[in-house]
ZASERO-841550 format. One line per field, with one value per residue: residue number from 1; residue in three letters; chain; x, y, z of N, C-alpha, C in turn. Coordinates in pm, whole numbers, plus 50000, padded with zeros to 5 digits. Layout:
nr	(NUM,...)
rest	(Ala,...)
kette	(A,...)
n.px	(X,...)
n.py	(Y,...)
n.pz	(Z,...)
ca.px	(X,...)
ca.py	(Y,...)
ca.pz	(Z,...)
c.px	(X,...)
c.py	(Y,...)
c.pz	(Z,...)
This chain:
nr	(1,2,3,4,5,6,7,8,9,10,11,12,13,14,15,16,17,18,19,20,21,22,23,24,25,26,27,28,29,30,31,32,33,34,35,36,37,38,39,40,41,42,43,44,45,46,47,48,49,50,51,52,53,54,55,56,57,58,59,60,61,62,63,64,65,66,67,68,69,70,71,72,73,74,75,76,77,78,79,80,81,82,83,84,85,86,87,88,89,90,91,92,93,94,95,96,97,98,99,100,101,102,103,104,105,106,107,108,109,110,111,112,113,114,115,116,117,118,119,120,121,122,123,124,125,126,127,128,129,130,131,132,133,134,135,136,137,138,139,140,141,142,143,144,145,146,147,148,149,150,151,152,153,154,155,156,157,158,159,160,161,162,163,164,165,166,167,168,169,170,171,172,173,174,175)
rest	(Unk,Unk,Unk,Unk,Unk,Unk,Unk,Unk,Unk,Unk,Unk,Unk,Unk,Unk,Unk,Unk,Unk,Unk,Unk,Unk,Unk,Unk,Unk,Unk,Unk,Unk,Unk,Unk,Unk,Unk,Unk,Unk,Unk,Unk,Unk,Unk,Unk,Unk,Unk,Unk,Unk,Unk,Unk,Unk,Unk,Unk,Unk,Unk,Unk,Unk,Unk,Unk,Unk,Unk,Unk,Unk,Unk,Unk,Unk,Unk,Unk,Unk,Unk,Unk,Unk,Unk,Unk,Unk,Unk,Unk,Unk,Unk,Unk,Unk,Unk,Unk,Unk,Unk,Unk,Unk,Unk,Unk,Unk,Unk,Unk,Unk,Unk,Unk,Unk,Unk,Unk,Unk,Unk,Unk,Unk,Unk,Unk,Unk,Unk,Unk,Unk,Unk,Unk,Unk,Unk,Unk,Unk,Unk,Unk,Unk,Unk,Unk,Unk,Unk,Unk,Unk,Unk,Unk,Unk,Unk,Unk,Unk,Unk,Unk,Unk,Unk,Unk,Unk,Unk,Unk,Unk,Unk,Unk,Unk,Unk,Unk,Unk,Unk,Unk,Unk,Unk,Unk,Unk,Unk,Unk,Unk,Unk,Unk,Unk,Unk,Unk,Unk,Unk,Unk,Unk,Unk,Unk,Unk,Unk,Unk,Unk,Unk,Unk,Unk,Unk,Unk,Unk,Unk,Unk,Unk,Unk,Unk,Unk,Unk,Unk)
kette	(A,A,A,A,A,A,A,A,A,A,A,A,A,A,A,A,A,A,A,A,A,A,A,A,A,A,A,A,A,A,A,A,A,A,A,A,A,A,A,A,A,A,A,A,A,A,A,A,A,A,A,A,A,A,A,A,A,A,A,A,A,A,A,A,A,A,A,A,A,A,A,A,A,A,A,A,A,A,A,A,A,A,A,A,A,A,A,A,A,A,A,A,A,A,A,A,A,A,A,A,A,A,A,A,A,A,A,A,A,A,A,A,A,A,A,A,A,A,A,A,A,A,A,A,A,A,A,A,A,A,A,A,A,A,A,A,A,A,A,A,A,A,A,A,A,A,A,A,A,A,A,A,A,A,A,A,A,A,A,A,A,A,A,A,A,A,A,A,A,A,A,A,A,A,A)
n.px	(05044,04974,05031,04828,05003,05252,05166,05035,05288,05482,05278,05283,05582,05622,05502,05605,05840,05845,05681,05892,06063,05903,05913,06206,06184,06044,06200,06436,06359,06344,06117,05937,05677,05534,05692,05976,05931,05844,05845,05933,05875,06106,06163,06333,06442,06578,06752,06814,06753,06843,06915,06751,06545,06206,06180,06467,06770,06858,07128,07379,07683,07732,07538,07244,06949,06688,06490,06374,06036,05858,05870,05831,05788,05719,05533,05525,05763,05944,06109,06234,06057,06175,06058,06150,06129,06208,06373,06258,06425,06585,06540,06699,06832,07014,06928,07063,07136,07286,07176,07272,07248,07370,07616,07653,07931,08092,07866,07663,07366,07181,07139,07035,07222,07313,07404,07520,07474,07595,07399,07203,06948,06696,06564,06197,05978,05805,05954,06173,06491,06721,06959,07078,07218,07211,07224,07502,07570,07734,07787,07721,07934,08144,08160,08140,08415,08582,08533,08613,08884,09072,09247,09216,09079,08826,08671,08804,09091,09165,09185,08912,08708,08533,08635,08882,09128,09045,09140,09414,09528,09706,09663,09641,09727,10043,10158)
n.py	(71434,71201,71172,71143,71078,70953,70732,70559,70540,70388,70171,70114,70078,69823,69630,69646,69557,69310,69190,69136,68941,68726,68720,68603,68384,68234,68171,68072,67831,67693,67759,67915,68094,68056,68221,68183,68023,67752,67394,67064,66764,66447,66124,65903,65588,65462,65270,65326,65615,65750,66017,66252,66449,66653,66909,66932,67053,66982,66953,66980,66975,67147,67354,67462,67335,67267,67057,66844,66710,66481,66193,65838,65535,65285,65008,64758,64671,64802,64989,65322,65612,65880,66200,66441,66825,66938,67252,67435,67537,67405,67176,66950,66761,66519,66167,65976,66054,66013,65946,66049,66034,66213,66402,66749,66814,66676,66604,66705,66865,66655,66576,66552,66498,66517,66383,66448,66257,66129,66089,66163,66221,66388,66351,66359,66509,66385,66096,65838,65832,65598,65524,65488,65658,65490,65664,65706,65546,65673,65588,65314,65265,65317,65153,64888,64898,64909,64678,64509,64481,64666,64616,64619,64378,64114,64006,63745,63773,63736,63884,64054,63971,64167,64473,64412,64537,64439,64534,64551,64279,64191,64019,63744,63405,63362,63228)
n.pz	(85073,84823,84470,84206,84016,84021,84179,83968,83786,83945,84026,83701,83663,83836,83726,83455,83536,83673,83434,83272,83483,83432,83166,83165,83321,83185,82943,83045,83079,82853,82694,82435,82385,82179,81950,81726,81441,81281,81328,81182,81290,81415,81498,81670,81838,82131,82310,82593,82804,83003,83148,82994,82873,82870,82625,82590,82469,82100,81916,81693,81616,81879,81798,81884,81686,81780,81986,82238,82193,82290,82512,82490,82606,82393,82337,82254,82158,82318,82371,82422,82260,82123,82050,81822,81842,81537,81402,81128,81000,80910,80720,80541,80646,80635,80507,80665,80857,81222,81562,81891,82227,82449,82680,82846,82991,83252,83454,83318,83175,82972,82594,82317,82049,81697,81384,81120,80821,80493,80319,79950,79988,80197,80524,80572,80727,81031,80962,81105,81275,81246,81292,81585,81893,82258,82558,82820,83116,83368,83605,83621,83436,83540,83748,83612,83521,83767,83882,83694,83764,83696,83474,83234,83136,83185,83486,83538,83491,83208,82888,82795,82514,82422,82445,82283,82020,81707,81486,81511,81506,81633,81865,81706,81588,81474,81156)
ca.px	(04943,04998,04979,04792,05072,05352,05083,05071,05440,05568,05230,05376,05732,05651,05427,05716,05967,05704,05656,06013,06064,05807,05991,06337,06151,06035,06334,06562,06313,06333,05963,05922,05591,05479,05787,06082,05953,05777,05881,05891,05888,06155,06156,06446,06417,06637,06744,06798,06733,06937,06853,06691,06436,06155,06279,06620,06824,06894,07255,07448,07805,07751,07446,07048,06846,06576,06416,06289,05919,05813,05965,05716,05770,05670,05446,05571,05918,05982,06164,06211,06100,06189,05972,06259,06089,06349,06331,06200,06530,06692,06509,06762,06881,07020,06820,07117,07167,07246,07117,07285,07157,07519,07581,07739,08048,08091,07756,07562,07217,07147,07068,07036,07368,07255,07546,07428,07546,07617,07275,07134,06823,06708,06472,06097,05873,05735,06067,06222,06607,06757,07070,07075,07327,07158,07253,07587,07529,07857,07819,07746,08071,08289,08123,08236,08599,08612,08481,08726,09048,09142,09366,09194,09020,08799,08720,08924,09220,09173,09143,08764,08723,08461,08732,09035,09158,08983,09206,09567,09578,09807,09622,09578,09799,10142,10113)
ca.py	(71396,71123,71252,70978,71027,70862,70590,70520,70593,70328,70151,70086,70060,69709,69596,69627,69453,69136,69081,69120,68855,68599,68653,68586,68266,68111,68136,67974,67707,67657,67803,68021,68190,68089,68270,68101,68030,67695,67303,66950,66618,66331,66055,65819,65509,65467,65150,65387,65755,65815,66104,66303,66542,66724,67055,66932,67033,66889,67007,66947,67018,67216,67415,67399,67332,67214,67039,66660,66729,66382,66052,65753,65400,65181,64880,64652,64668,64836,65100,65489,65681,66037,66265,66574,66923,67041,67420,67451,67590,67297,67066,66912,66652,66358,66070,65872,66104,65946,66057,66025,66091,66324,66500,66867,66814,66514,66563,66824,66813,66568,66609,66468,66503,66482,66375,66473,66201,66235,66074,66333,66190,66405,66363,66425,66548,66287,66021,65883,65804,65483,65485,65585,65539,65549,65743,65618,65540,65701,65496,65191,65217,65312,65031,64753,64946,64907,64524,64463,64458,64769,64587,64584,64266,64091,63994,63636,63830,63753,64009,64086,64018,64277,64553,64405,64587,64353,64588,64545,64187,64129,63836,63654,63330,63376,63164)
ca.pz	(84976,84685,84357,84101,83842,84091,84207,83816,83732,84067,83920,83567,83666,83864,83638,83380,83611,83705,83328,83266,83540,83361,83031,83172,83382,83056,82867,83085,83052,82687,82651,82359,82408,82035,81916,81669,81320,81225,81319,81231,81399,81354,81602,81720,81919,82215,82466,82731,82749,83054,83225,82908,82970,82769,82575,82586,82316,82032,81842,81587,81643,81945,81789,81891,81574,81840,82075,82232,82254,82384,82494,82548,82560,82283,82466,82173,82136,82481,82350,82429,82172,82128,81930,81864,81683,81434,81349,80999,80863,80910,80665,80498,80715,80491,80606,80729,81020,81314,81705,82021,82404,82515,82843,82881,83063,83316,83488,83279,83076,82860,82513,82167,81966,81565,81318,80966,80708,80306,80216,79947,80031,80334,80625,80570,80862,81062,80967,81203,81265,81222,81360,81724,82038,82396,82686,82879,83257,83423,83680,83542,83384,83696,83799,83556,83563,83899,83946,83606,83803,83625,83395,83087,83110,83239,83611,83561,83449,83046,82819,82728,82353,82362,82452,82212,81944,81617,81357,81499,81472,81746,81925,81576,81570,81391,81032)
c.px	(05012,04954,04948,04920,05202,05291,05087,05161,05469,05454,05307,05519,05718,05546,05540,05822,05892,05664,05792,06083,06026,05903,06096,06335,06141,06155,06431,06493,06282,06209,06005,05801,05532,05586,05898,05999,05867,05883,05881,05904,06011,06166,06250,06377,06562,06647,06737,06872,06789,06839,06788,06563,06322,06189,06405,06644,06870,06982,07305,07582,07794,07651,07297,07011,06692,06574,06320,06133,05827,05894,05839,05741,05715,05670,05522,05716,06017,06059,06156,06193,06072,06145,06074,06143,06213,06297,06311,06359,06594,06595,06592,06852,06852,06960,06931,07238,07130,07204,07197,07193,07321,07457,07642,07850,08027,07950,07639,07429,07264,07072,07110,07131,07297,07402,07489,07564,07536,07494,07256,06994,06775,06566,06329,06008,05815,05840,06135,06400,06641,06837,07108,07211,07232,07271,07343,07565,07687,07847,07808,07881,08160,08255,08223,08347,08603,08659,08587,08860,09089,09254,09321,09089,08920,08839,08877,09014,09282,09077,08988,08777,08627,08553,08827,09016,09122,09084,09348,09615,09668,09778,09626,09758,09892,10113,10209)
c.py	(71334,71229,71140,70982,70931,70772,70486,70472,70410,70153,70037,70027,69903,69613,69518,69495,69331,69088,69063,69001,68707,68555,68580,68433,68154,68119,68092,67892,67645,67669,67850,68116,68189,68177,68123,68004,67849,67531,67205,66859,66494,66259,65972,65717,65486,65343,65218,65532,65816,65929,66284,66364,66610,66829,67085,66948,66918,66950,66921,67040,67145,67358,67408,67432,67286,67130,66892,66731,66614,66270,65978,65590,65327,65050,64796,64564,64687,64910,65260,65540,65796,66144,66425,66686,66969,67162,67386,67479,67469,67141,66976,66811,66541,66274,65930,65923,66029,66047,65988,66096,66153,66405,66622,66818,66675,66502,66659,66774,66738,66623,66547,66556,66421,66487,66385,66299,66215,66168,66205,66317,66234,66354,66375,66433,66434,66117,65967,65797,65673,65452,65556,65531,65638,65652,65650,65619,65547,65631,65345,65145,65223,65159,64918,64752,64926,64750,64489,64414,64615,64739,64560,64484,64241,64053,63861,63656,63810,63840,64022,64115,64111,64412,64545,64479,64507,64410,64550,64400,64120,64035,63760,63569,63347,63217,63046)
c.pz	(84856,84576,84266,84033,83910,84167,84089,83788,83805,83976,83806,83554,83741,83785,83502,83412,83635,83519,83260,83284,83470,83215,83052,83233,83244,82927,82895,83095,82930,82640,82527,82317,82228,81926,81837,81565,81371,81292,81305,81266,81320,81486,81595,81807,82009,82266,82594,82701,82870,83149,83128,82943,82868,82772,82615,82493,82251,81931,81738,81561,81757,81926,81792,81771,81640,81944,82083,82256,82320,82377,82578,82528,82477,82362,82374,82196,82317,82463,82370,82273,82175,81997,81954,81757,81669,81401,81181,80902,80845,80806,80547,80539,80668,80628,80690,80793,81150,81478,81829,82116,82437,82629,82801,82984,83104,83368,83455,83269,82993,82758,82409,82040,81800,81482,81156,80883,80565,80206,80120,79987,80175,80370,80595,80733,80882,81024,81074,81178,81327,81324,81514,81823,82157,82465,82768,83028,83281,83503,83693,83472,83411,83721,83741,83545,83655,83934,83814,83629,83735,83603,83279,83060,83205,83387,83642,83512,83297,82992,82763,82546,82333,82369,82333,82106,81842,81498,81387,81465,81542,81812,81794,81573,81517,81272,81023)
């Protein structure tokens, strides 16, 4: 014979473990269940957003201050643009912070790399950032290394002035 209080007890105890489960589901999905304080919007424009994702982070030196919450083409221009929420604490972001698209390792997540600059003039909600760099296509750029000759230069075996060094001065005519 069952006794109700270990029908209950067994009951309760998977009950526990199944919402346990749910929490541990939506937090490795960057949910937060209405949880984590207040945020607001700055938007970036992009050429190419790579393989960027919604509720990807968004760091600053290797720390989340937040989160892309949408990316939508602009019909005009034809541009990605990325609507990031910033956490509330962080309102102080001089306004001539720039944004990358960065991977984790060689073939991680993608996410939006923020570089604060020494404006004092920061950020206001709803702003969006100026200075951006897209998302690098790794294989796009084996690619043109590859088909380059892998000697530096271009395919017809002179040096690519988009590559050269512009500061050393070493191609520049002798006087």
């Amino acid at each position: 014979m069952r006794s109700p209080r270990i029908e209950f007890a067994v009951g309760a105890f998977l009950m526990l473990a199944l919402a346990t489960l749910l929490v541990l589901a939506v937090a490795s999905t960057n949910q937060r269940f209405g949880f984590g304080g207040e945020s607001y919007p700055l938007t970036a424009r992009f050429s190419n957003v790579g393989a960027l994702r919604l509720n990807a982070p968004v760091k600053i030196g290797g720390v989340a201050i937040g989160r892309v919450e949408s990316i939508a083409l602009d019909p005009v221009k034809l541009d990605s643009v990325v609507t990031l929420a910033i956490d509330g604490r962080y309102k102080e972001l001089p306004a001539d912070t720039t944004a990358s698209i960065l991977t984790n390792g060689l073939l991680g997540e993608s996410y939006v790399g923020l570089t604060p600059g020494g404006d004092p003039q920061p950020l206001k909600p709803g702003d969006e950032i100026v200075l951006t760099q897209p998302s690098v296509d790794l294989i796009q750029l084996v690619g043109k290394y590859m088909f380059s000759g892998a000697s530096g230069g271009s395919a017809g075996g002179q040096p690519d002035p988009a590559t050269q060094d512009v500061t050393s001065g070493a191609d520049a005519p002798a006087p």
